[in-house]
TORLUMTOR-231681 format. One record per residue (C-alpha): chain; residue number from 0; residue in one letter; z, x, y. Coordinates in nm, 2 decimals. Each point is the difference from the previous one (the first is absolute). Layout:
// TORLUMTOR-231681
- A / NUM / a / Z / X / Y
...
//
This chain:
// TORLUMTOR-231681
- A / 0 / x / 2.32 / 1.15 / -0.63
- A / 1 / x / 0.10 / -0.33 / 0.09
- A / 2 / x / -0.17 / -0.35 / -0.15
- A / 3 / x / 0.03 / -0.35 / 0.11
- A / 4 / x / -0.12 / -0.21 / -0.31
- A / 5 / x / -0.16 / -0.35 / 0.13
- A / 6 / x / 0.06 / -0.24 / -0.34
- A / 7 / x / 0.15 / -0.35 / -0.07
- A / 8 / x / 0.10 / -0.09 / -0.33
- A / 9 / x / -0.05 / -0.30 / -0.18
- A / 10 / x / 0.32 / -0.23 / -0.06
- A / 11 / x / 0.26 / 0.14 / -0.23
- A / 12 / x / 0.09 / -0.18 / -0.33
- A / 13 / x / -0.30 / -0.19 / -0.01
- A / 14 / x / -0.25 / 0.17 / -0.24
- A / 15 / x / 0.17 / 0.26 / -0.28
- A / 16 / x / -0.37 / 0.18 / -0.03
- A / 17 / x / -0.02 / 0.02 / 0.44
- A / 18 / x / 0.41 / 0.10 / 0.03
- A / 19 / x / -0.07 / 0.29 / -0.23
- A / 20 / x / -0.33 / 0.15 / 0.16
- A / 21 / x / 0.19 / -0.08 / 0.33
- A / 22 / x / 0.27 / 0.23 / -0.14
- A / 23 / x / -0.18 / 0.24 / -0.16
- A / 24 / x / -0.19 / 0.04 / 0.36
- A / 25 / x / 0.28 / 0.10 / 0.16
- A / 26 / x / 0.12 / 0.21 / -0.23
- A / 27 / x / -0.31 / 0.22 / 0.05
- A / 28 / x / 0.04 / 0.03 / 0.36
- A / 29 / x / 0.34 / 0.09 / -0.03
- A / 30 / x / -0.09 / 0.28 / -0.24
- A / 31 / x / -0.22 / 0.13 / 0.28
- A / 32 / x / 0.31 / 0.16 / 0.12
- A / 33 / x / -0.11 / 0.02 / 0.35
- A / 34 / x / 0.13 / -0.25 / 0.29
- A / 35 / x / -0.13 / -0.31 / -0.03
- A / 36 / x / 0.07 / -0.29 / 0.20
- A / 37 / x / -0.11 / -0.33 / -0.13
- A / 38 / x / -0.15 / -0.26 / 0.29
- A / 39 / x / 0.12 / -0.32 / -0.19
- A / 40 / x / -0.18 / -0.35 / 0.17
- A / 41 / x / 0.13 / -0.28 / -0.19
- A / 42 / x / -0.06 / -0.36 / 0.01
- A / 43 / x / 0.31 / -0.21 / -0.17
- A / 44 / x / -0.10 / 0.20 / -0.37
- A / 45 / x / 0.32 / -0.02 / -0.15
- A / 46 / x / 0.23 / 0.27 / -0.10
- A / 47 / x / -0.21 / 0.29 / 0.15
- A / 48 / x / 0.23 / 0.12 / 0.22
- A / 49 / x / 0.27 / 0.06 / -0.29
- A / 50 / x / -0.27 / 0.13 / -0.18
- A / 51 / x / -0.09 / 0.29 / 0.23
- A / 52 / x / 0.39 / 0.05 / 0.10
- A / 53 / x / 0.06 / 0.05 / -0.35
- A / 54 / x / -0.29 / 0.22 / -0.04
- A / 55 / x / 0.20 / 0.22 / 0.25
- A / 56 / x / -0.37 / 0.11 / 0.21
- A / 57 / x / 0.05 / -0.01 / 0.36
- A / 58 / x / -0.16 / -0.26 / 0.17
- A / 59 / x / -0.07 / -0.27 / 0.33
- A / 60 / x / -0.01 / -0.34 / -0.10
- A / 61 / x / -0.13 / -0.34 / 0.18
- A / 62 / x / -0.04 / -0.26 / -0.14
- A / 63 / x / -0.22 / -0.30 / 0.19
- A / 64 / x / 0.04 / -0.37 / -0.13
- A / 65 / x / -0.31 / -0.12 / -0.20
- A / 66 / x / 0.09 / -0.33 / 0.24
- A / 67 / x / -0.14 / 0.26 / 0.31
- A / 68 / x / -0.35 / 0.05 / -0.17
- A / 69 / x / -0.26 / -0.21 / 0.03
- A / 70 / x / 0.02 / -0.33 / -0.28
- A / 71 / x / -0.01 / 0.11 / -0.31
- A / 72 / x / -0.02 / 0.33 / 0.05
- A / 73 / x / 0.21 / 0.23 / -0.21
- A / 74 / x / -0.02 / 0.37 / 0.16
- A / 75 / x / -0.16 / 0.25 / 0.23
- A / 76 / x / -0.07 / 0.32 / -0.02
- A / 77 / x / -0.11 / 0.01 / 0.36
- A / 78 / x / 0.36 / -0.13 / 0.10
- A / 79 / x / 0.09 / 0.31 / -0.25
- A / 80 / x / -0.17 / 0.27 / 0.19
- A / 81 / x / 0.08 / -0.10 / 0.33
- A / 82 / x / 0.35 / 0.03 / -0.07
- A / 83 / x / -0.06 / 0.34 / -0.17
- A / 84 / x / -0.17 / 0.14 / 0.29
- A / 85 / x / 0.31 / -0.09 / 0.25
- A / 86 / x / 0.21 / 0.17 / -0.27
- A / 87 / x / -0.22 / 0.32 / -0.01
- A / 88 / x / -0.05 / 0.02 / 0.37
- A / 89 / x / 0.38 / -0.12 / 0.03
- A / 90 / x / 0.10 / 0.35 / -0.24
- A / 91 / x / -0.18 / 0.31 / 0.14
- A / 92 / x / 0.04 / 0.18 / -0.33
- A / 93 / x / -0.23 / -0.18 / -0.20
- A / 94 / x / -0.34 / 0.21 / -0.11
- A / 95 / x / -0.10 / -0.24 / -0.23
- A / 96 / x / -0.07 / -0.42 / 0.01
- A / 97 / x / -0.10 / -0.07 / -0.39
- A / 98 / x / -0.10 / -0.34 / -0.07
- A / 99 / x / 0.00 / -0.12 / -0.39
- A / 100 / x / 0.06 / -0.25 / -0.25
- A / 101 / x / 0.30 / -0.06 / -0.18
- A / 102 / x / -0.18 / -0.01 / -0.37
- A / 103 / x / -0.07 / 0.37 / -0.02
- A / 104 / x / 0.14 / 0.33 / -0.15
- A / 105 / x / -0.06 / 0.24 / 0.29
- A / 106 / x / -0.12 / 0.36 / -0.05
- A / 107 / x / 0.29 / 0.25 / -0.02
- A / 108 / x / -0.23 / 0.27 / 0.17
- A / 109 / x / -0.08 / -0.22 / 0.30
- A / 110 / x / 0.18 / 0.19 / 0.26
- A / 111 / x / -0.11 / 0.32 / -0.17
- A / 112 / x / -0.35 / -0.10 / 0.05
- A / 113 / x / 0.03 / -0.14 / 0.39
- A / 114 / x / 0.18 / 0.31 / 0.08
- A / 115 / x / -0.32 / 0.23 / -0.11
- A / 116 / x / -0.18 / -0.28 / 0.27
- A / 117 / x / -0.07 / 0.23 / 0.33
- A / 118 / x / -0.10 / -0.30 / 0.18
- A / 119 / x / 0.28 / -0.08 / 0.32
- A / 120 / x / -0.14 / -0.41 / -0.07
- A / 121 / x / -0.14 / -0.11 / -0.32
- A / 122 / x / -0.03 / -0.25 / -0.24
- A / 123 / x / -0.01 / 0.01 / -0.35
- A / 124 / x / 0.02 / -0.25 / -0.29
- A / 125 / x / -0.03 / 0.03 / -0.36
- A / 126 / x / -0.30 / -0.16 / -0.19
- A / 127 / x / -0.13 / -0.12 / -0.29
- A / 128 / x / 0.41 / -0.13 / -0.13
- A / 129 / x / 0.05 / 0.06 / -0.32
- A / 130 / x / 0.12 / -0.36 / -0.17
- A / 131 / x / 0.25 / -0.04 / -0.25
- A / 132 / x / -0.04 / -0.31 / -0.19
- A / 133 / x / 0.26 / -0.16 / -0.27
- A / 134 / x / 0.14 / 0.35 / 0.02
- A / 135 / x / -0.29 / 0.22 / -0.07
- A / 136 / x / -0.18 / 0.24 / 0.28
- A / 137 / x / -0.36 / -0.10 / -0.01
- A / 138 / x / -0.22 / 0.32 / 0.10
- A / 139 / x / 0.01 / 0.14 / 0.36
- A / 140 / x / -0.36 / 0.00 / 0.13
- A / 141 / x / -0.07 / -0.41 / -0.07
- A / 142 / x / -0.09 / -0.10 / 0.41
- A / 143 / x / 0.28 / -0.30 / -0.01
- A / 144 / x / 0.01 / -0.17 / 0.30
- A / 145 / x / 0.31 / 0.04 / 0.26
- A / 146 / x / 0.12 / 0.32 / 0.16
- A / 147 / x / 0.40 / 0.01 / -0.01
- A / 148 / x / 0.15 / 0.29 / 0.16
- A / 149 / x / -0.17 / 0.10 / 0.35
- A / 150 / x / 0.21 / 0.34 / 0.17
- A / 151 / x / -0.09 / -0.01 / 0.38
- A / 152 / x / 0.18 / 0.33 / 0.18
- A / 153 / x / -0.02 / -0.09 / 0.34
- A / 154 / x / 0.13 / 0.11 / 0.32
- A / 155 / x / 0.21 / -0.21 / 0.27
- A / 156 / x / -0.36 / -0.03 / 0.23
- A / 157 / x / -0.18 / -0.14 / -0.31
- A / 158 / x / 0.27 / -0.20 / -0.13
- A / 159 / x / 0.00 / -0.17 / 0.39
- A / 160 / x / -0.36 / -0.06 / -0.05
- A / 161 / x / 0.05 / -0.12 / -0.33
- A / 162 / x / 0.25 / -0.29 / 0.15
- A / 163 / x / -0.26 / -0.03 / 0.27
- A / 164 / x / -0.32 / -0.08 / -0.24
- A / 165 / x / 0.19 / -0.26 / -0.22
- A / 166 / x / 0.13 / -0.23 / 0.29
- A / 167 / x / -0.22 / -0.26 / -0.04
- A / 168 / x / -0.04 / 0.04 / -0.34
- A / 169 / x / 0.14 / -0.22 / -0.31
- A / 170 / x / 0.01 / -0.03 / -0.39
- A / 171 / x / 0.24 / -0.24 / -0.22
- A / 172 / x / 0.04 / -0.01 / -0.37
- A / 173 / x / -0.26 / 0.20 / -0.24
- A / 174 / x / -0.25 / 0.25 / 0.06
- A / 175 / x / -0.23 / 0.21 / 0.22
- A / 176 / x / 0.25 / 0.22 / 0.07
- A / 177 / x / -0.14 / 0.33 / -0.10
- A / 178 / x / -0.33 / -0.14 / 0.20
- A / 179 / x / 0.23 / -0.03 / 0.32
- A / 180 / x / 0.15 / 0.32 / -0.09
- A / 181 / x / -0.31 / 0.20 / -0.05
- A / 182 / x / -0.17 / -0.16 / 0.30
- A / 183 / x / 0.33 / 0.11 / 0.20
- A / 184 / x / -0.02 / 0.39 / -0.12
- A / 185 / x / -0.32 / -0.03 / 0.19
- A / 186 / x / 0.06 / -0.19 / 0.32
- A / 187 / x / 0.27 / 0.35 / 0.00
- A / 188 / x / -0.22 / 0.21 / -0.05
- A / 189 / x / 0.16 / 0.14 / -0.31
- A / 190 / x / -0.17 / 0.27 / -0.27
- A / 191 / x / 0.06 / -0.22 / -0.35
- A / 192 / x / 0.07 / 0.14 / -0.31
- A / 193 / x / 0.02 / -0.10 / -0.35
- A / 194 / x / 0.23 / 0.18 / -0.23
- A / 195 / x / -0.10 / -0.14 / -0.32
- A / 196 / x / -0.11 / 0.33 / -0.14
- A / 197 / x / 0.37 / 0.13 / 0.07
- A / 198 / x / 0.20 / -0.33 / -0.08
- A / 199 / x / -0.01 / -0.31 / -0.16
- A / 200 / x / 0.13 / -0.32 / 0.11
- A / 201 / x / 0.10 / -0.22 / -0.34
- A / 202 / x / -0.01 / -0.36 / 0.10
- A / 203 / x / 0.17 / -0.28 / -0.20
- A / 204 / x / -0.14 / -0.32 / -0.07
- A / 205 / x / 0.25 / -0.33 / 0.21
- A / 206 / x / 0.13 / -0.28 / -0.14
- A / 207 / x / -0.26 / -0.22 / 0.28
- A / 208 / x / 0.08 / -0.32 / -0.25
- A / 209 / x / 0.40 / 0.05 / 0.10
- A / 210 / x / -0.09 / -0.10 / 0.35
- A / 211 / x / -0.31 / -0.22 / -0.02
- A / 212 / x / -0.23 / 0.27 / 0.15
- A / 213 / x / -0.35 / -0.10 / -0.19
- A / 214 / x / -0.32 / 0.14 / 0.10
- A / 215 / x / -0.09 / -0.29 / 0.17
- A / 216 / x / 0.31 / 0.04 / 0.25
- A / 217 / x / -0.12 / 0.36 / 0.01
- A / 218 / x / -0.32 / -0.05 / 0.09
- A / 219 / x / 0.01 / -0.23 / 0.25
- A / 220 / x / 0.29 / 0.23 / 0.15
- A / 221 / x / -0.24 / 0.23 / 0.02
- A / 222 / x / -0.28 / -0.18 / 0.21
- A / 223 / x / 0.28 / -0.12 / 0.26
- A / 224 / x / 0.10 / 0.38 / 0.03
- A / 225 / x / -0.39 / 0.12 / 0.02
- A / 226 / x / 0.00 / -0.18 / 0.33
- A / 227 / x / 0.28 / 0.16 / 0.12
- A / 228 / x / -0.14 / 0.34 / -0.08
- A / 229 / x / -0.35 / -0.09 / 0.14
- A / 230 / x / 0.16 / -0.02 / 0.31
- A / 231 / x / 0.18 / 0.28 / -0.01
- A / 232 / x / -0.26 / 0.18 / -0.04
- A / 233 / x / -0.19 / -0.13 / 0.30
- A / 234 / x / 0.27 / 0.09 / 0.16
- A / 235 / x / -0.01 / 0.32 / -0.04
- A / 236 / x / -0.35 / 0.04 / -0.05
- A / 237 / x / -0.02 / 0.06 / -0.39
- A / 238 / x / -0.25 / -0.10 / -0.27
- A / 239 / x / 0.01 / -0.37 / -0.11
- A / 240 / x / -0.10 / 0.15 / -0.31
- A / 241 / x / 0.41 / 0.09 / -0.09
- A / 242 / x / 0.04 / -0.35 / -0.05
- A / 243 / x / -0.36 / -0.11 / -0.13
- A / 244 / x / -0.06 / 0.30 / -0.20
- A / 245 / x / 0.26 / -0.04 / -0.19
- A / 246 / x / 0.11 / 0.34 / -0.28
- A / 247 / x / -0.39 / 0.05 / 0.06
- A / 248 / x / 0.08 / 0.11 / 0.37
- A / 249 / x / 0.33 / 0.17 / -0.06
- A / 250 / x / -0.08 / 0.21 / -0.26
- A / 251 / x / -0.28 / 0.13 / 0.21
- A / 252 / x / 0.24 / 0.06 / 0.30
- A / 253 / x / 0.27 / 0.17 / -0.21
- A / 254 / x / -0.29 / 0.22 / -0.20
- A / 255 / x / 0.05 / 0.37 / 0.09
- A / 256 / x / -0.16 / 0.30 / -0.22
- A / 257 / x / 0.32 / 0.26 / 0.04
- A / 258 / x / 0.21 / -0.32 / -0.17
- A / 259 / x / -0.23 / -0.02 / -0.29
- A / 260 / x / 0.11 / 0.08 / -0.39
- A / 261 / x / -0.19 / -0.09 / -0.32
- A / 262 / x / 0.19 / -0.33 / -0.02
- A / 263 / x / -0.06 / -0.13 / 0.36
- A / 264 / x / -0.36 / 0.07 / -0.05
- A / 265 / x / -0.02 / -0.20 / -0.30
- A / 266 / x / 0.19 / -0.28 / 0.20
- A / 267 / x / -0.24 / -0.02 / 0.26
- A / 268 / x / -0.30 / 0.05 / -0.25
- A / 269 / x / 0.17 / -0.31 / -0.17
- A / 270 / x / 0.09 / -0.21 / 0.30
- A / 271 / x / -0.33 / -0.04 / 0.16
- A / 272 / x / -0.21 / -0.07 / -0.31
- A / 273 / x / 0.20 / -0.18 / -0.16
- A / 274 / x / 0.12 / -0.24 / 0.22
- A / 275 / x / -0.35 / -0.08 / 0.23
- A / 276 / x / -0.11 / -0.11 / -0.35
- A / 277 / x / 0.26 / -0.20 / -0.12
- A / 278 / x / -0.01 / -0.18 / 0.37
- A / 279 / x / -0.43 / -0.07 / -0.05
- A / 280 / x / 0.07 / -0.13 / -0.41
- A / 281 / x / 0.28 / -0.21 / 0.23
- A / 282 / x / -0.27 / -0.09 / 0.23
- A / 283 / x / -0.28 / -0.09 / -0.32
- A / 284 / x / 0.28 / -0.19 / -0.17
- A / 285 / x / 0.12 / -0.26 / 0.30
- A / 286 / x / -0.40 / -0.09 / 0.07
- A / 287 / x / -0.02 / -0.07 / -0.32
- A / 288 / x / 0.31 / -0.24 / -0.04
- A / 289 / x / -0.15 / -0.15 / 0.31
- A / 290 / x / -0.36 / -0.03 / -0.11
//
């Protein structure tokens, strides 16, 4: 089996507490033993390529000028993907396209666990994460937001379509991703799976304050990228729901029985509840500032 890993790293030397989940990251893909091939889209972070050269993982690296984006724009993860399509469809010998974070300790069984997949096109992804904060591994079945590691197995005809479908589309800086990526595994007509009852997916906590990434910045990231995806997905005839639904939506979309364990269960049993109550005290509590 043969990978192509779609990642970008975060600037080297900048953060102690980002450098060493960034390292500890690719450590556990290189302890998958299997080959791996890292699609690296940079944007003038510094030191990343000596990073990953003295990490010694193979990999293709571009790096694009943060004076080519948009103003004030810092990344893309759409500029990302294009490039690792061309590199896939470029290498016949890829199987799978992964796409993931660089904040994560990746499963050691993941390959095991695809392999036992009979499906010749799929997708799978791994949720709830399980978050480690100030070192200590909170428990695995809280529904966190953000789904980091998303496994597509495709063949060349669905990774053509897959170039196809995301022509017109864009995205730049944070989130919606796993929307867009979820939404995508539809528009291919892919089985999903979640493999949270086989694997875990232990996510670290960044250093945001390193690089002046405050929630504001992410949330109004976040509503310039839902347009993106909204048209996306009239483009190719999807629900508007993936970007209005938000994890209400997704989850329901990802939910299969056969992928169901005790602590997935209780996720979902968690999720719904407790959030559509927390958003209607939300609701209650802005009238009555107002009033």
């Amino acid at each position: 089996m043969k990978a192509l890993w779609l990642v970008s790293f975060r600037p080297i030397g900048k953060s102690i507490t980002n450098d060493t989940y960034q390292n500890i990251f690719v450590d556990s893909v290189k302890s998958l033993n299997l080959d791996i091939t890292f699609s690296l889209t940079q944007f003038d972070e510094l030191n990343v390529k000596k990073f990953i050269d003295d990490k010694k993982i193979k990999n293709f690296y571009i790096n694009i000028p943060k004076s080519e984006l948009p103003e004030n724009k810092k990344y893309s993860n759409k500029l990302m993907l294009d490039n690792a399509l061309n590199q896939f469809l470029e290498n016949d010998n890829f199987e799978y396209l992964i796409y993931s974070t660089a904040d994560i300790i990746v499963p050691n069984n993941l390959f095991k666990i695809l392999s036992n997949i009979k499906e010749e096109n799929f997708c799978s992804l791994i949720y709830p994460n399980t978050h480690v904060t100030n070192g200590v591994v909170k428990n695995n079945f809280w529904p966190h937001y953000g789904i980091d590691l998303i496994v597509f197995k495709l063949s060349r005809e669905k990774a053509i379509k897959f170039k196809k479908i995301i022509k017109e589309y864009n995205q730049y800086d944070w989130g919606i991703n796993e929307n867009f990526y979820v939404a995508a595994s539809e528009a291919l007509d892919l089985q999903k799976f979640n493999l949270f009852k086989h694997c875990n997916v232990l996510k670290f906590d960044n250093d945001f304050e390193a690089f002046v990434e405050d929630r504001n910045w992410q949330i109004n990231s976040w509503r310039e990228n839902q347009k993106y995806l909204i048209n996306f997905l009239k483009d190719n005839n999807l629900s508007k729901l993936y970007a209005y639904g938000s994890y209400y939506y997704l989850l329901f979309k990802i939910f299969r029985f056969r992928d169901l364990n005790f602590n997935l269960l209780l996720s979902y049993l968690i999720f719904y509840p407790y959030n559509l109550v927390k958003k209607i005290f939300n609701i209650f509590r802005i009238k009555n500032k107002q009033n």
